[in-house]
Each structure stands twice: as C-alpha cells, then as structure tokens.
C-alpha positions in Angstrom: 112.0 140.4 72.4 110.6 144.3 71.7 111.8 145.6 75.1 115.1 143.8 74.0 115.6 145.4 70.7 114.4 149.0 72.1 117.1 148.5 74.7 119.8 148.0 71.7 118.7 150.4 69.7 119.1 152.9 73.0 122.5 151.5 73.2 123.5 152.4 70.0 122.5 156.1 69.9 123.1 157.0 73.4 125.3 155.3 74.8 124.9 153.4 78.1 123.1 155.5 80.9 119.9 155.5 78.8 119.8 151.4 78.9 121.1 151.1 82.3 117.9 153.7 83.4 115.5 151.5 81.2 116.8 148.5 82.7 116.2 149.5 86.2 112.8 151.0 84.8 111.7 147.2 83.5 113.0 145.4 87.3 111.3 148.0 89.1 108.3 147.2 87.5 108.8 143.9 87.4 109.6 144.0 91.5 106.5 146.4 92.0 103.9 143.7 90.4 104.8 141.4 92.2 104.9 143.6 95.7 101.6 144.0 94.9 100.0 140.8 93.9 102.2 139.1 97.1 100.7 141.8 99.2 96.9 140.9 98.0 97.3 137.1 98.3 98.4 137.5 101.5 95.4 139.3 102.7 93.3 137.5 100.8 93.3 134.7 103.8 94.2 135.1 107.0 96.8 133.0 108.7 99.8 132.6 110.8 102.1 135.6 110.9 105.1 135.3 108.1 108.3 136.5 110.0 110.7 136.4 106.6 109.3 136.3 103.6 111.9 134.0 102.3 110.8 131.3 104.7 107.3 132.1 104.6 106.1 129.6 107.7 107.9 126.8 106.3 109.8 127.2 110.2 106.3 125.7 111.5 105.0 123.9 108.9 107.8 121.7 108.9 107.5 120.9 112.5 107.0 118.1 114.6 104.3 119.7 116.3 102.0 120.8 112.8 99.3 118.7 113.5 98.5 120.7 116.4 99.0 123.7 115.0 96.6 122.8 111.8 94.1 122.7 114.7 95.0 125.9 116.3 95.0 127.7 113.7 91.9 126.5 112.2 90.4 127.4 115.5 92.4 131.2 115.4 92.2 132.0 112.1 89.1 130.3 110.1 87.7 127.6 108.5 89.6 128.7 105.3 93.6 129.8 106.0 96.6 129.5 104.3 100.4 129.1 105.0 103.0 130.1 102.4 106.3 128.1 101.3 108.9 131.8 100.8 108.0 134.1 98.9 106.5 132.2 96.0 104.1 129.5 97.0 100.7 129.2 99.6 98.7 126.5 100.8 95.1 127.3 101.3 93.7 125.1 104.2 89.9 124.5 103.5 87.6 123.8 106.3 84.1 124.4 105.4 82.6 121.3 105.0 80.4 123.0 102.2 83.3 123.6 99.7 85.1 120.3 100.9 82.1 118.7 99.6 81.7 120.6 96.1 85.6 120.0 95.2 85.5 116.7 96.2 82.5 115.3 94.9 83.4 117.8 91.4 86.8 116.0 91.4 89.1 118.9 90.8 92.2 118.0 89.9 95.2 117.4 92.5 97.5 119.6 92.7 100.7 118.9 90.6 102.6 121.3 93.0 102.9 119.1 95.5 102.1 115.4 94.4 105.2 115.9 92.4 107.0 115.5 95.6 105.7 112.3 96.1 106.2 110.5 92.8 109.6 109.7 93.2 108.1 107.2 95.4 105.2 106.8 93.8 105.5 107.1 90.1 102.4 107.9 88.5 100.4 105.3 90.4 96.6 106.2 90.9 97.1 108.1 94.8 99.4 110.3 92.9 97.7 110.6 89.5 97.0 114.2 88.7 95.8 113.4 85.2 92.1 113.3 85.6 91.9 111.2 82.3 94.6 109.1 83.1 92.9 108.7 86.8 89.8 107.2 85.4 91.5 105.0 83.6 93.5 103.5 86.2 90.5 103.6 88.7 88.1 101.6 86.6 91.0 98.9 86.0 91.6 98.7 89.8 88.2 98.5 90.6 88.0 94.4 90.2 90.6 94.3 92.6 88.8 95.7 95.4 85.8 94.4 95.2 83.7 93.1 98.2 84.2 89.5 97.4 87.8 90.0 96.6 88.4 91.5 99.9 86.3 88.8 102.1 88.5 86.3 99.8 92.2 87.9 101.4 90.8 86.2 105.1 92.5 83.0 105.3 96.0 85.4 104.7 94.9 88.0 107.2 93.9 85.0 109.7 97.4 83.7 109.1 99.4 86.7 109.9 96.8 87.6 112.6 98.1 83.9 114.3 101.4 85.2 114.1 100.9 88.6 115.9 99.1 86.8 118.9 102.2 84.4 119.3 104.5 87.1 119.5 101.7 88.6 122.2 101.8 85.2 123.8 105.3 84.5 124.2 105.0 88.4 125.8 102.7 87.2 127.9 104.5 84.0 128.7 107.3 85.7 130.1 105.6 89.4 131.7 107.7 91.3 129.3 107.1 94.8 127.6 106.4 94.6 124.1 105.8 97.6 122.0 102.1 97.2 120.0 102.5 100.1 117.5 105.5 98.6 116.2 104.1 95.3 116.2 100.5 96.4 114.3 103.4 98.0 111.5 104.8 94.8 111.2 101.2 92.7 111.0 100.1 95.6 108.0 103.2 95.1 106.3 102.7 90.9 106.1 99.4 91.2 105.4 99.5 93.7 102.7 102.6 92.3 101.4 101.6 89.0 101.1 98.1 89.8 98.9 98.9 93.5 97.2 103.0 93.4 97.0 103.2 89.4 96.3 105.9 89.0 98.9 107.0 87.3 101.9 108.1 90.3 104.2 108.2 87.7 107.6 108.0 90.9 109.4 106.6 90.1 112.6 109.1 87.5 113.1 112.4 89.4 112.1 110.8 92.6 114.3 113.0 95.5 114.1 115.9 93.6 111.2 113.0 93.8 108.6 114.4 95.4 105.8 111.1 96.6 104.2 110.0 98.6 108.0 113.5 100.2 108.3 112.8 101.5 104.2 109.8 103.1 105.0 111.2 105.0 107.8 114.0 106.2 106.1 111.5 107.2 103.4 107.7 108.3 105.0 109.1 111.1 107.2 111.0 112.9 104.6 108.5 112.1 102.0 105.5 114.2 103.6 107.8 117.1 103.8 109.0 117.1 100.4 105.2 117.0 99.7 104.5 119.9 101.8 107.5 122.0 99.9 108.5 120.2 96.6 111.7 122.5 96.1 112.8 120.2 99.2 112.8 116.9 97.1 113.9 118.9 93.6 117.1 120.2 95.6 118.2 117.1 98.1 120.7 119.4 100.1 119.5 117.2 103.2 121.2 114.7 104.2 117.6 112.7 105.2 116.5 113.4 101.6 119.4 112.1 100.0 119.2 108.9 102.3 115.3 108.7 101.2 116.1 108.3 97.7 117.8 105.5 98.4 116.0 103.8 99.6 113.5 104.7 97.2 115.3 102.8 95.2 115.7 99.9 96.7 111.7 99.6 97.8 111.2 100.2 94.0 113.6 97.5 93.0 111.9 95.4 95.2 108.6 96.2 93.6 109.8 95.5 90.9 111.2 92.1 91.2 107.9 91.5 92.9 106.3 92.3 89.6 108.1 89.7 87.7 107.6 87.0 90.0 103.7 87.4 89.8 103.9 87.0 86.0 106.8 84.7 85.7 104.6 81.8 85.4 101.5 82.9 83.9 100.6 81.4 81.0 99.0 83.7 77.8 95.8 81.7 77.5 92.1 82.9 77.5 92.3 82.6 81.8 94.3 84.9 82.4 91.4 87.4 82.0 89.4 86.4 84.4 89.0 87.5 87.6 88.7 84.4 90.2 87.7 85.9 93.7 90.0 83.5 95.5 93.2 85.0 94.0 95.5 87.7 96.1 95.1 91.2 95.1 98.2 91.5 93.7 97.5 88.2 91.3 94.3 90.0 90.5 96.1 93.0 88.9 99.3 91.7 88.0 97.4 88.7 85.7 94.3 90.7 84.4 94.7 91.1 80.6 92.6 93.0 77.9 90.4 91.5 75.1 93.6 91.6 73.0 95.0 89.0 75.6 98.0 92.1 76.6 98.3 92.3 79.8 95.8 95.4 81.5 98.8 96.8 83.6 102.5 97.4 82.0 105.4 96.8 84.4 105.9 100.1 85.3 102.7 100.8 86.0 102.1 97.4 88.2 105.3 98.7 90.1 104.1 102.4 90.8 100.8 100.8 92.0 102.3 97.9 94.4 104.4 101.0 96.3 101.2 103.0 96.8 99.4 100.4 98.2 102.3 99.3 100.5 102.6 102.4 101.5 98.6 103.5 101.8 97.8 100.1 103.4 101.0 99.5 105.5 101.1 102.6 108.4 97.6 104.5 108.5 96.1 100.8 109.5 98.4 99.6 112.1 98.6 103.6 113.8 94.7 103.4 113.8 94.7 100.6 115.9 97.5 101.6 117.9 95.6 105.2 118.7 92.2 103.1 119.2 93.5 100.8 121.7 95.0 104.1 123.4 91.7 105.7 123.7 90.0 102.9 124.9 92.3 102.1 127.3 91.8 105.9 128.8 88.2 105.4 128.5 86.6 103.0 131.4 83.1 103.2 130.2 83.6 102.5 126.6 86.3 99.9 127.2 83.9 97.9 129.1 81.1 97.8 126.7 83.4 97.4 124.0 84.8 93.8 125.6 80.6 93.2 126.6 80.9 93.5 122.9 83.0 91.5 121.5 82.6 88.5 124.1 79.4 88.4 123.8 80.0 88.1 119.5 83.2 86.0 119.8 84.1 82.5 121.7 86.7 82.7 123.9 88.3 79.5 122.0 88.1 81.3 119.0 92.2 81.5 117.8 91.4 84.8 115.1 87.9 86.2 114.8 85.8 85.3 111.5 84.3 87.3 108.9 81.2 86.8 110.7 82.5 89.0 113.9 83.6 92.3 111.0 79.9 93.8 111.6 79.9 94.4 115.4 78.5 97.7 115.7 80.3 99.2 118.8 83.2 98.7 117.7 82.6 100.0 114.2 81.3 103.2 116.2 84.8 103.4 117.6 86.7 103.0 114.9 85.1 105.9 113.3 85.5 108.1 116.7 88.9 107.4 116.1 89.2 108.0 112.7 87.5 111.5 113.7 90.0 112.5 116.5 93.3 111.2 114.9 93.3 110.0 111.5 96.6 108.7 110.3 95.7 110.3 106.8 95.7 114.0 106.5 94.0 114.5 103.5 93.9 115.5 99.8 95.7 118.6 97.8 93.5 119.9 95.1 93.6 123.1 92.8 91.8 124.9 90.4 92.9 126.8 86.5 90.8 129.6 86.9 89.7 131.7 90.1 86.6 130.4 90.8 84.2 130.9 93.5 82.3 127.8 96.1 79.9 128.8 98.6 81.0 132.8 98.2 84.5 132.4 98.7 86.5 132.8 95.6 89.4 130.5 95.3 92.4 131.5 93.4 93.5 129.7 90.1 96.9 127.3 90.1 97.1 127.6 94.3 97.2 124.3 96.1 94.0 123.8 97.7 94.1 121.5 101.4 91.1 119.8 102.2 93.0 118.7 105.3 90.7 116.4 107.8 92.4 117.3 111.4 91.3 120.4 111.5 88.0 120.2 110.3 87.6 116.8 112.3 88.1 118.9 115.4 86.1 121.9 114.7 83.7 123.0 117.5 81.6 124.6 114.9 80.9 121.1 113.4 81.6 119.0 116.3 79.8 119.3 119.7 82.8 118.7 122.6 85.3 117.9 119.7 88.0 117.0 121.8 86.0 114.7 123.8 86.7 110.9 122.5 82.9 109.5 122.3 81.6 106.8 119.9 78.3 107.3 121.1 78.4 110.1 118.5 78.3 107.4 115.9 74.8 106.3 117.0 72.7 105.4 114.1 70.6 108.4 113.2 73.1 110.7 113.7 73.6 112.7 110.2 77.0 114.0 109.7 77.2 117.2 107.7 78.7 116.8 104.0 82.2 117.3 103.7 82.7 117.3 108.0 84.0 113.8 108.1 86.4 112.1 105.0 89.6 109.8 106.8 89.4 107.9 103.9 89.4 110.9 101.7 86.2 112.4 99.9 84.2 111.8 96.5 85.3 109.8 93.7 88.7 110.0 95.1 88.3 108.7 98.2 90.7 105.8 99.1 90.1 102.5 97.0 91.2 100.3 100.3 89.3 101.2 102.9 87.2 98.3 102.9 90.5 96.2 103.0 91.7 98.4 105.7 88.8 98.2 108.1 88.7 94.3 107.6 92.1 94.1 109.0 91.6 96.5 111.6 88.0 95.1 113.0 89.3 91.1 113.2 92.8 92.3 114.3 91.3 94.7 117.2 88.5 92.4 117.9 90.9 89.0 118.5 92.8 91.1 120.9 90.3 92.5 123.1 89.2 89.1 123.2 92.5 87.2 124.1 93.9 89.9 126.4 94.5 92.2 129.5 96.6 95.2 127.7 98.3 97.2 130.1 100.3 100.3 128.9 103.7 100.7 130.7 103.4 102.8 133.8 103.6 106.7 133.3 103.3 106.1 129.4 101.5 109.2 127.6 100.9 108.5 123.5 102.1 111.2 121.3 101.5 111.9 118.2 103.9 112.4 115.5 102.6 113.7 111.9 104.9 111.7 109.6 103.8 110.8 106.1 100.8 109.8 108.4 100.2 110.2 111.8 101.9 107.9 114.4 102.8 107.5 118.3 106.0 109.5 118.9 107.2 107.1 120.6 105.4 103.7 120.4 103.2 102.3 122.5 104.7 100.4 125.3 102.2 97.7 126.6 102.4 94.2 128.7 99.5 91.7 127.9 97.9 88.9 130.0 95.5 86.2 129.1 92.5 85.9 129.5 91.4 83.1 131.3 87.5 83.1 129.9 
C-alpha cells in the first residue's frame, strides 16, 4: 500500500516516466528474488535435468514409464532428489531410510499440496486427512473397525466370494480357455470389499468387464494419481480424461452415498447400537457405532468420504499384488515348488477355500513381502514441514512436499543386497530390516489401517489357488507394469488353469 501511494504521489508531481521507471524498478526486483531463490532450490538437490522451466519435468513425471525412472534416478542422482512441477513447485524424493523413519514415526503432516488433488474423490476421509487433529480423531474412531477379531470375523464373506472366483477359474478350466487373472483378482477385491466396507452387492466377478463400479475406477484411478502428482491438473480440468473423471466421481460418490443410507435405514436408536458385535461387516461396524449421547459416531458425509477410500485403498493394491506374486512365482522354479510343498502340505486337496487356520503359512508370508519389496502397488506417502528443518544432516525446506516414495528405496543396492533379484529367502526370520527401508503399507502412525484385511484376502485367495491349479501364462506373455493410482500389469495377465487332480 506504501509503494502504491509513493507511486501516486510521483505521478502527480512528475508526470509519468518517473512511475513507469519505479514500476519496472519494483518487477525487476520482484523477478530477480525469485531468479535467485529458484536458482538455490534447484541446486539444493540434485535431479533430472529441467529442459523448460515452465514444464519443469512434468514431461517425465507424468509418464507411463515413472516408476522406472523413480528407480533410476534414485540410483543416478541420490537417496534424496527432487523433480519440479514449472517454475513454481518441487517434489523432494526421500530415500534414506534414516529420515523416512524420523518423519514417519514424528507424523509430519501430509502435504496439502498434493492430497488436495485427491479429495475430490476422497473428501476429507482419513487417507487424505491433512489435519493432524482431525486425523486422530478419525483414526481412533476407526480403530474398532479394524480390529483382529473384526477382521477374522469378514471370513465367511471372503470364503463366499473366494467360491465365486474358483467357478469362474473352473468353468476356464472346463473348457481350456484363456482367462485374464488380474482382471479377475480386481473383480474378487471389489466383491469382497464391497460387500463388508461399502455395504453393497457389486456381483462383480459374475458381470466381468459390464460392472459398473470396475469401469468407475478406471475412468477415475489413472487420472486421479496425476492430479495428485500436479494439483493445478485437477484445479483446471482442460483434459478431456479429467473432466470424464469427475464424473464419475460423482457417480461412485452417489453410490457411496446411497450405500450410507441403506446401512442406517433400519437401525434402530436404542442403547445397541453402540456396541460393537465382532460378527458384524465393517461397514455395519462404522456406519452403526454411536457416541455416549446415542448420535451416531460418523455423520453422513463423513461415512461417505470414508467408504470411497476404502474401496479405493482395498479394491486394486490387493488384487495387483497377487497378480504380480503369481507372476514372480511362476518365473521362479525353485520358489514355486516349495511354495506348493507348502501349501499342500498345510491344505487338503478337498478343501473348496482355505481356512483361517492356513493365513499363518510362513513361506508364503515370506513371498508376499518379497513382493511387496519389488513392486508394491502403493507408492507411498507425501509429507511436508512449516519451517526448514534439518533430519540426519540434511536440511529440509519449509512448505515443499516431501516423498517418502517406497520403489525407489525398495530397490536400493545400498539397502538391498542383489535388489533386483526376486528372493523370499531374504525374509528368513532373523533377518533385521533397517528402519525406514521397507513400508508398502506406509510407515508410523500413518501406516495403512487395512493391511491386516488386505493380507487375509490375499494369503487364503493365493493359497486356494496354488492348491486347486496348474496356472499357465499365455505363451510369449511378459507382465508390465503400469503406475496408475497404484501399480498394475499393463496389460493383464493372460493365464489358462488346469486342475489338479491331487
């Protein structure tokens, strides 16, 4: 407002060269301040080159081929390298395990900057929540529904749906005919999670590729990650893919929250309904859980943002794990053989869906988390910082998104001996893990509240069909992988099943 007024007075006595010189005077400041405090972030970290500075490396970090490259360059550059969205905005990748580990564990904040671009989806549901007050409040009222118990109690549904999948692999069977698995282990996560966190009916495995709620999610996951990776992409929908996500955004939502009405529609407002009865559906569990005052614990909206998020969370990063472990496995005599020595040693042949009893087999467990290590559908968390502050002598800078991003630091050969090598022997029990080196699930306080829900489905799921078939992959088939909102196969998984005859 002074600079304003001392510009008008100029005006006034001098006419208009003076103020247009001052003018100048203030933008060339202006211009050289920033000039310089661009030029000092972007030696602050190295990185990949920047060939325009108004598209920063936005041409490769927007690629289909990014998941390599956060490898590469982790490997090139550093444990600790950033990217920049134009001229305004950087990502700073971290790597070292040791800092990983402090900001996790310390809970710094997400960063706003870029779960922003995910809360159209989203809302302000607890994987989004970048209000650390409003985060703990949400986390301890979603704890009951993720409890041990609750989850052992959602087997009878996951048996049910697991059923269906091996009919669909049986009529495949029946008639020597190619079926694709990664779409079908989508389908079986989207019943099962449906069914017990959504409170719907998708019958997804039986409509295959016509099911509405898979056909959503691909119009929406896709486009979603990249408006996380540069908000101004969601902010300014000039994409014809980002205008067709937000529709159907808004249908998924709609659905979510029709969903949310049918849970409560006939609940009744007595003393029960605060109690939490281990045999109920996770969705019932949050959806019917009320406060001493006998309100309800969860408003509408909230319940809706909330049932997305675990759709979402729940529905793809399962079904691609299993997808990529059955991959690897397939490629791997050795371990394929003691896997099934495994399992058919744990499991009758009779049995239709393995039990709860068969979740603790220790091989496979160990496989699981090889896989996890080499291609973790989840990429991992965006954090930042208000002041510059310094972890394990480097000094991060304040209100800069912060990666803790798990595929690079999941194949670093400074953490990892052969990383590239897929070997579950690496899981052997006695075999620390340095702090902050291994987090698919995410890290510290934040880490994901479903994982035990997600390794249930994948353990009984992977170890009824090891048990029930032959799985051949179609000839010349190589998986790729695709980073979408998580990673997935490029394009699918081809396979033809047999079975077994003991």
């Amino acid at each position: 407002m002074a600079v304003l007024s001392s510009l008008t007075a100029l005006s006034s006595e001098h006419g208009i060269l003076p103020i247009l010189f001052a003018t100048a005077l203030v933008a060339c400041t202006v211009v050289l301040r920033f000039v310089v405090s661009y030029t000092r972030a972007r030696r602050q970290f190295p990185g990949p080159p920047v060939k325009n500075w108004f598209v920063g490396n936005l041409d490769q970090t927007m690629a289909n081929d990014v998941h390599e490259k956060w490898i590469d360059w982790n490997r090139e550059y550093g444990q600790i390298f950033q990217t920049w969205n134009g001229l305004f905005s950087r990502v700073i990748y971290i790597g070292d395990p040791a800092i990983i580990a402090e900001i996790a564990t310390s809970n710094w904040p997400k960063s706003a900057a870029q779960y922003d671009g995910f809360k159209p989806l989203d809302g302000d549901a607890l994987f989004v929540q970048t209000n650390q007050a409003r985060w703990k409040m949400q986390s301890k009222r979603l704890a009951p529904a993720f409890q041990p118990n609750v989850i052992q109690s959602q087997y009878p549904c996951l048996a049910r749906h697991i059923g269906n999948y091996t009919r669909q692999l049986d009529n495949a069977a029946a008639t020597n005919d190619v079926i694709c698995l990664s779409s079908l282990n989508i389908l079986l996560s989207l019943d099962f999670i449906g069914d017990i966190a959504f409170g719907t009916s998708f019958n997804a495995i039986n409509q295959g590729p016509d099911c509405r709620i898979a056909q959503l999610l691909e119009m929406i996951l896709p486009e979603l990650m990249k408006c996380g990776l540069f908000p101004l992409r969601g902010k300014i929908p000039i994409f014809k893919k980002t205008r067709i996500m937000n529709k159907a955004i808004i249908e998924l939502r709609n659905m979510a929250k029709d969903a949310v009405k049918d849970a409560r529609k006939n609940d009744g407002a007595d003393d029960s309904g605060s109690k939490i009865k281990p045999d109920k559906k996770i969705f019932e569990i949050l959806a019917l859980q009320r406060e001493a005052d006998g309100n309800y614990t969860f408003n509408a909206q909230e319940l809706c943002d909330n049932y997305v998020a675990f759709l979402v969370a729940g529905g793809d990063p399962t079904a691609h794990t299993m997808s990529f472990l059955v991959w690897q496995v397939l490629r791997n005599p050795t371990i394929f053989e003691q896997l099934r020595a495994e399992i058919d040693a744990s499991i009758p042949y009779e049995a239709e869906v393995a039990t709860l009893e068969h979740v603790k087999l220790p091989y496979l467990n160990m496989v699981l988390k090889e896989t996890l290590r080499m291609s973790s559908p989840g990429f991992g968390t965006f954090r930042t910082c208000a002041k510059d502050t310094t972890v394990a002598g480097v000094t991060l800078p304040a209100n800069t998104t912060l990666a803790l991003w798990n595929p690079a630091v999941h194949r670093d050969p400074r953490l990892w001996e052969d990383p590239d090598k897929f070997d579950p022997e690496r899981w052997r029990s006695g075999q620390t893990k340095l702090r902050g080196s291994y987090f698919p699930f995410s890290y510290g306080p934040r880490s994901c509240t479903g994982q035990g829900l997600a390794m249930l489905e994948m353990t009984l799921t992977l170890a009824t069909l090891f048990r029930r078939y032959d799985i051949t992959p179609e000839p010349g088939f190589e998986l790729e992988y695709l980073p979408s909102f998580t990673l997935k196969p490029k394009n699918g998984f081809p396979i033809r099943v047999t079975r077994r005859k003991s």
